[in-house]
Structures are given as structure tokens and as C-alpha cells.
N, C-alpha and C positions, 0 to 999 in steps of 0.2 A: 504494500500500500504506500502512496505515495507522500512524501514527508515534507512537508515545508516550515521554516521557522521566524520569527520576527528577528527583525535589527537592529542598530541603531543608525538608520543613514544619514547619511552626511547631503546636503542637499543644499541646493542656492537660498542667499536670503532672500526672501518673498520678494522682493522690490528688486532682484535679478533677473528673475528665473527666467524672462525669453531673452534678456540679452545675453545669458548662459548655454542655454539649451542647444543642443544643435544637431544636424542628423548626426545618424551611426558614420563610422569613419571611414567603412567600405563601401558604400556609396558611392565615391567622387574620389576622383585621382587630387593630390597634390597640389597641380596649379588651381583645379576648382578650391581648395581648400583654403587657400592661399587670397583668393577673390571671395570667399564668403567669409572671413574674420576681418576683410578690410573696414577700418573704422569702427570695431569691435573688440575693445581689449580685455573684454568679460564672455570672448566666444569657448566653449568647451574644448574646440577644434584644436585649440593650441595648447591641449594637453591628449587630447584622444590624438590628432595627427601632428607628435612632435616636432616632424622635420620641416614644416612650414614657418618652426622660427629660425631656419636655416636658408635663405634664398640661394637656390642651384646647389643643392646638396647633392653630392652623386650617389652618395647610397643612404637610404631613410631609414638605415638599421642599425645607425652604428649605436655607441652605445651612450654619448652625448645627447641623443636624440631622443633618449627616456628618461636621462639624466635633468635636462634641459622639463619636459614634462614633469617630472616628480616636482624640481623646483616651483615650477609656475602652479602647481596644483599646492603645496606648501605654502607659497605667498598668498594665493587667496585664502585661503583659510586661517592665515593669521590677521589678513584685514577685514575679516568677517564675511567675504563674500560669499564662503559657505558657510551654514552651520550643520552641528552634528545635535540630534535629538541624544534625549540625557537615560532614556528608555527604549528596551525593545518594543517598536512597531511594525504595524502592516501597514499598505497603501494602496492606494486604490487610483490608478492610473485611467482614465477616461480621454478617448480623441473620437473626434467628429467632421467626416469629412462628406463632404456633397450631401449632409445631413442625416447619412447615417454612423451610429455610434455602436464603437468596441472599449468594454470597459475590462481591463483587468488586474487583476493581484499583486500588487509588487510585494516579493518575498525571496527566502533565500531557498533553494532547495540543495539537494543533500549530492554530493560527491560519489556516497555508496550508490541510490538512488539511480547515475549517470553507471557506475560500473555494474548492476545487474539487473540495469537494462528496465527498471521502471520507468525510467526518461526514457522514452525511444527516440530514436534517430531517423534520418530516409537520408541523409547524404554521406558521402566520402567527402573527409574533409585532408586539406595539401599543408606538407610538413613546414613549411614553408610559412604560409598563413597562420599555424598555429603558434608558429616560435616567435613571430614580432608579438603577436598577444601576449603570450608567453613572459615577453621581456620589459614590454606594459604592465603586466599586472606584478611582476616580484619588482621592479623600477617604484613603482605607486604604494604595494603593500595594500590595493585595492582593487576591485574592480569595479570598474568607468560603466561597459557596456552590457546594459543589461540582454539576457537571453529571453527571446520571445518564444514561450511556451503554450499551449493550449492541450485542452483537457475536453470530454464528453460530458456534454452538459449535464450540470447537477444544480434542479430549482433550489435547493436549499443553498447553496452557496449563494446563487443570484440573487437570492432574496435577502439576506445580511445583507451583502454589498448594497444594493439599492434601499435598503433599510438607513444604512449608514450616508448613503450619499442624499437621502431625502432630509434628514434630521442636523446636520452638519453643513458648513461653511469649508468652500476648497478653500486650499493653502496657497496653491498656483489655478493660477486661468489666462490663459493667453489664446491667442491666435499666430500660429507660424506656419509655413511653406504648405499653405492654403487649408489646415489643420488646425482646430479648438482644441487645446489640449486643458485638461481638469485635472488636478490634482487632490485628494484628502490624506490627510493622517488619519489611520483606526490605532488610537492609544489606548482603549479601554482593552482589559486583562482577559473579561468576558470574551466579547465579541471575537481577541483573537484566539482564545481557545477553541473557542468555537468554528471557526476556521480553520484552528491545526485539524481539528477532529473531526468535522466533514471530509478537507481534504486524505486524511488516513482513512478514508473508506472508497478514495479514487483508485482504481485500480494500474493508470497508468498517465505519465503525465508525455506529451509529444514536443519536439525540438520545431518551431513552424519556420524557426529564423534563429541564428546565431549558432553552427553548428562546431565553427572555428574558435569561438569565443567559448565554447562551454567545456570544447576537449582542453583549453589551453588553463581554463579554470581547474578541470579536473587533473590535470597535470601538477600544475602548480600545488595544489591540495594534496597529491599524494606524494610529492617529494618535502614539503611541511610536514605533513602527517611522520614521516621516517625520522625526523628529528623531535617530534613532539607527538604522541599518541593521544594526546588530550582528545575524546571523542565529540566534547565540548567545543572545541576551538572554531572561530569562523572562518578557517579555511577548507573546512567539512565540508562548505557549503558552498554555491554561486548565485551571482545575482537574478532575480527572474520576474518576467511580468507574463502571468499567467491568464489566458483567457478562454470565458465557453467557445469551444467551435461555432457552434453557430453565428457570434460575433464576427467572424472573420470575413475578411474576401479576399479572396486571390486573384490576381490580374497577368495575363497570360507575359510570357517568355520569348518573345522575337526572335528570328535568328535571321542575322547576314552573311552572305559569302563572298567576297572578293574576286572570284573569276568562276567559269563554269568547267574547270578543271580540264581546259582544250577542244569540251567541244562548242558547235556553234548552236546557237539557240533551238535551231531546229530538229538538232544531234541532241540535245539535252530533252527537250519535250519529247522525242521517241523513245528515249530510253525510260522518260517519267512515266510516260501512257503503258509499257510494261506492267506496271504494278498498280496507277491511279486512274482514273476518269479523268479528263482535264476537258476545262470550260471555261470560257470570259464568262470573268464574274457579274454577277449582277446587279452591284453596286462599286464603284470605286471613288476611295478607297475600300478594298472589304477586308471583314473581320469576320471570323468563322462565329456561327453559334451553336452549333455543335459538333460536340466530338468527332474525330476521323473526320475531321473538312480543314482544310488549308489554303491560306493564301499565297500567291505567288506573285509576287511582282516583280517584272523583268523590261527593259526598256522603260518603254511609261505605259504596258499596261497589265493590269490585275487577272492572274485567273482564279479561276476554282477549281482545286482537283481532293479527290477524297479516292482511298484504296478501293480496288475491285475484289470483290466477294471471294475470299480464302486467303487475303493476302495478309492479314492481321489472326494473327495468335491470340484469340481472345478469352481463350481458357489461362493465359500466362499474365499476373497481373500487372507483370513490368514491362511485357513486350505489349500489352494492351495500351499504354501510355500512348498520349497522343508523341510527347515528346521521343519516345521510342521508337514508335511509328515511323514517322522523317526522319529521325537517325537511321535505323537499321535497312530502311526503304527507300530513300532518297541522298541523304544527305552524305552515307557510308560508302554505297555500290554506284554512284553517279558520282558524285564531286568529289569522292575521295576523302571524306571528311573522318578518319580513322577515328582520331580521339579526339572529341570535342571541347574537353578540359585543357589541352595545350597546343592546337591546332592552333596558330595565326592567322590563318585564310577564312577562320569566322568569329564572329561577335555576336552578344546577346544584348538583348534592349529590353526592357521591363516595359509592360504596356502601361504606362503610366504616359510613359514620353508618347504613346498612340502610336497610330500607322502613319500618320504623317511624317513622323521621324524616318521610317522605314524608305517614305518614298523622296524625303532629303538624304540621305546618305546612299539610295542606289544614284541620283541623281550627281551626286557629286564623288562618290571612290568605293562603291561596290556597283558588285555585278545582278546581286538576285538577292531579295528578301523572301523570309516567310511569315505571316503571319499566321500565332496558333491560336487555337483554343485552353482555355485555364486550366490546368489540371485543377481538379476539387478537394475540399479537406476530408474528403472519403475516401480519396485515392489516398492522400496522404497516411491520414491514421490506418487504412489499410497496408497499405508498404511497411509502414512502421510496425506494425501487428505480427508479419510475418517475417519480422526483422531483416527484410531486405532492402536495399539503396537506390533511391532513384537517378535516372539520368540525371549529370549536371544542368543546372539551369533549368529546372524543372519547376521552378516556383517563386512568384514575386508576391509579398505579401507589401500591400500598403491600407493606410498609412502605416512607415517606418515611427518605430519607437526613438523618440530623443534621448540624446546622449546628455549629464551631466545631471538630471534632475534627481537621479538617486544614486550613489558611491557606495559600495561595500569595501568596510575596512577589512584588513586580513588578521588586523591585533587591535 
């Protein structure tokens, strides 16, 4: 059963918190980084992406560049721009976007929890990505980014929470990067018992976002743990904003490719009509609305193409993916796209940015987009059920959870 604990976090002072806040750090390369703290000297950025206060750094790894973040997270918090609550709390995390709203639990959950596998996962996460986290969080002696977790809806939990959010005054409420964000403390003793103790009756909790963040947590945790077996300690634990599935949405995964691997367009739709239907689409730009349909945009125009009958394994729940689909059907045996995780000849675009993006970037230095359909949070907690991984890039969850508003210390 699934274990979570209160904290004491450390958090902006009220009269900060959006000029603190800011997205996750994987988001946006460096120079974007760089151009969103300008004129900002309360952005989070310049402690979650250290090397932005190094202009033309050649490498963002070294070890000044956590060194440099520790400090600037130290300075604010001795000029009071964060404070640290004096008690173990919970929180309750609310955003609001195009008017609909996902509220979840800020809490810590448990390390053991992440090693057998009550936390479930659906990605392979790169050794790479884990070790700058890695060297963030023992630099800081905290962690910054919290892990976006979700759970199968339980009306009792819901109903505290909106209990608490009806009777109560948030701490933050702002509007940032087209997002309401709300904030509460649950300080009462009650209410978060009663939270630990519902959720000890969840039978699993799911990773929907931060999957690099949470191995680099559990890393750190059990290399502490070797020197200190204190079962107690809050490095047992990582940071987490927990929410019902059903709050979620997920917004599909684009993919670009840079040339059509030699042949010529009408070489490439032969080989595509092999295994799909293809058709000018019926709206352009188009966006699938459902499963097994794909966009294609090539030159300036859209088609539609969706697999012909036997060409999807749909007894297999990962080669049923739509993302699988295009990889193992298109993207693999046509373009060559071997491994999509270190392939340079493609790119992913979160549908957030739309199909418009899709059709500025074939327009100016690619060859062919795709546009998908969402994978669901069915697929998900199914993947994760049968503890297998899905394709990279298999999932954009927004709104992105802000960086900065809650800190877990490690002492």
C-alpha cells in the first residue's frame, strides 16, 4: 500500500511566489532559460538550470554549476525569500487551464515504495539525465522538482481535499504561462492522518511525469541511507504532487523527421500505402481523433493515413500504442528511424505548441511531420500494471507542474 508523509517545505514568501515559480527545467534548453529569468532575479531557473548564470558555458555539468545553484538557493533563504514551515505539512496544489482544473497532493512518498514497484513507472529513463539531477539534489541537500504522480480515483481523498480547499484561504494564487495556479497548507494533525490513511489503502501510486527526477531521488536516498539507516530520515522519501486520474489530460506527442531517408515523396507514400490507407485529409491542418489515424504533413499538404486490417498487434499492449504503431510501421522500416531516443534525424513536439508548429518547422528545416493521437491515462496505468515501458515520447502531460513553490530538504 502506498505510503506518503508530510514535510516541512520550504517555499517562497507569499509576496514571491510567481516571481519565483517557474516551469520544470526540462522543458527548455538553456538559451530559452536564459531569456525567461531576464529581468527576474527571484526566477527559480537560476537555481533548477545553474548554468544560465554562466553565459556560453561549454559544458552545464561541471560542478560550479551546482555549486553556483546551492549558493543562490542559500542566499535567498537567508533574505527570507523562502521560508521553511516550522511543522510537518501537506499541500494541496490546484492549476487551471482553458478552465479546466487538476488538483493534487503535494507530499513526500517513500524510496522503498519507488524500489518495489508501488510507484510504477512506463519509461526508461538515460544515465545521463539522471546524474545532473543526481548532482542537483546532493549540491542543494534538497529536492527542487517535484515528481508528478497520479493515482485511481478515491472519492474519499477528493472529498478532504475539497473539504479543505472550501473552508480555507490559499497561501499562493497567481496566474503564469496561461495557468491559475492555487496553493493551500493542510496543517491540521487530523486531516493529514487522514490522508496518510486513505492513501495506505491505494494500492499503487503511477510516475505520469518526472521519471528522471524520481530514479535520481531514489539514488541519492539509497546511497544516504548506506551511511545512515535512520528509517526516519527525509531522504527515504521524494518530493510528489499526487493527483486523481481523472484530473489529468494528456496532449499528444508530434514527431518530425528531417529527410525521407533517400526516397522521393512518391517512393515514401508507396512504401507507406504497404501497411496504411492514405488520404488528403479533411481538414488542414488535421489532428487525429482517434486512435490508429495519423497525420502527415509533407510539402504543404496534410494527409490521413490509418493501418490496414492485420497490421496492428492489438492483443500486445505496447505494440497496440499508437506511438508504436508509427515507430515499428513507419517511422522504423521507411525512414530508418532505428532508435528514437538518440536518433538526430527526428524531434518531438508536445501538442501544446499545436500542428501549427508542425507545419513551421516542415516549412523551414524538416522534411515530414506526424501528427498523433494522445495516448490515455488507461494506456498508461495499464503499461505500468504490467510493468512494462512505453515508447519514448509517448506522453505530454500539461499543464507542467512549477518549479520552486515547494523544496524538500534532505536534513
Amino acid at each position: 500500500m502506498a505510503i506518503i508523509k508530510p514535510f516541512k517545505a520550504v517555499r517562497p514568501n507569499p509576496n514571491l511566489a510567481d516571481k519565483v515559480a517557474a516551469l520544470p527545467y526540462d522543458v527548455m534548453n538553456s538559451k530559452e532559460a536564459q531569456e525567461m529569468v531576464r529581468g527576474n532575479d527571484y526566477s527559480f531557473l537560476r537555481i533548477d538550470r545553474g548554468e544560465i548564470n554562466f553565459p556560453d558555458l561549454p559544458d552545464p555539468h561541471q560542478p560550479k554549476v551546482y555549486a553556483k545553484a546551492r549558493e543562490i538557493f542559500d542566499d535567498m533563504v537567508s533574505k527570507g525569500h523562502f521560508i521553511q514551515d516550522q511543522k510537518d505539512c501537506l499541500y494541496i496544489y490546484r492549476q487551471i487551464m482553458d478552465g479546466r482544473a487538476q488538483t493534487g497532493l503535494v507530499a513526500c512518498t517513500s524510496i522503498d515504495d519507488y524500489n518495489n514497484n508501488i510507484i510504477k513507472k512506463h519509461e526508461f529513463t538515460r544515465p545521463d539525465k539522471e546524474q545532473d539531477r543526481i548532482d542537483h539534489i546532493k549540491a542543494l541537500q534538497a529536492q527542487t522538482g517535484p515528481i508528478f504522480q497520479t493515482y485511481r480515483d478515491n472519492a474519499k481523498i477528493v472529498r478532504i481535499i475539497n473539504e479543505w480547499i472550501d473552508d480555507h484561504k490559499p497561501v499562493y494564487e497567481f496566474s503564469a504561462h496561461n495557468v491559475d495556479h492555487i496553493c493551500w497548507v493542510v496543517d491540521c494533525p487530523e486531516t493529514i492522518q487522514s490522508l496518510v490513511d486513505l492513501f495506505g489503502e491505494i494500492d499503487y501510486l503511477y510516475i505520469a511525469d518526472g521519471h528522471h527526477r524520481s530514479a535520481a531521488a531514489h539514488r541519492v536516498g539509497m546511497e544516504m541511507r548506506e551511511q545512515n539507516p535512520d528509517p526516519k530520515a527525509e531522504f527515504n522519501y521524494f518530493l510528489s504532487v499526487i493527483f486523481p486520474a481523472s484530473d489529468l489530460k494528456i496532449w499528444p506527442y508530434n514527431r518530425l523527421v528531417v529527410d525521407l531517408n533517400g526516397h522521393s515523396e512518391a517512393e515514401f507514400f508507396a512504401k507507406v500505402e504497404q501497411s496504411f490507407t492514405v488520404e488528403k485529409a479533411p481538414v488542414s491542418p488535421f489532428e487525429p481523433e482517434q486512435r490508429h489515424v495519423f497525420g502527415v504533413y509533407i510539402g504543404d499538404t496534410w494527409y490521413k493515413i490509418s493501418p490496414k486490417p492485420g497490421v496492428v498487434d492489438t492483443d500486445d499492449i505496447i505494440k497496440d500504442l499508437d506511438v508504436a504503431v508509427l515507430q515499428d510501421h513507419l517511422l522504423q522500416p521507411i525512414l530508418n528511424i532505428q532508435d528514437p531516443r538518440r536518433d538526430e534525424r527526428i524531434e518531438f513536439v508536445g501538442g501544446i505548441r499545436g500542428v501549427q508548429e508542425l507545419e513551421r518547422r516542415v516549412k523551414r528545416d524538416m522534411k515530414v511531420a506526424f501528427s498523433m493521437y494522445p495516448t490515455s491515462i488507461d494506456e498508461i496505468l495499464s503499461v505500468a500494471d504490467s510493468n512494462q515501458v512505453m515508447p519514448p515520447k509517448s506522453t505530454w502531460f500539461e499543464p507542467k507542474l512549477l518549479s520552486g513553490l515547494f523544496i524538500h530538504r534532505l536534513s
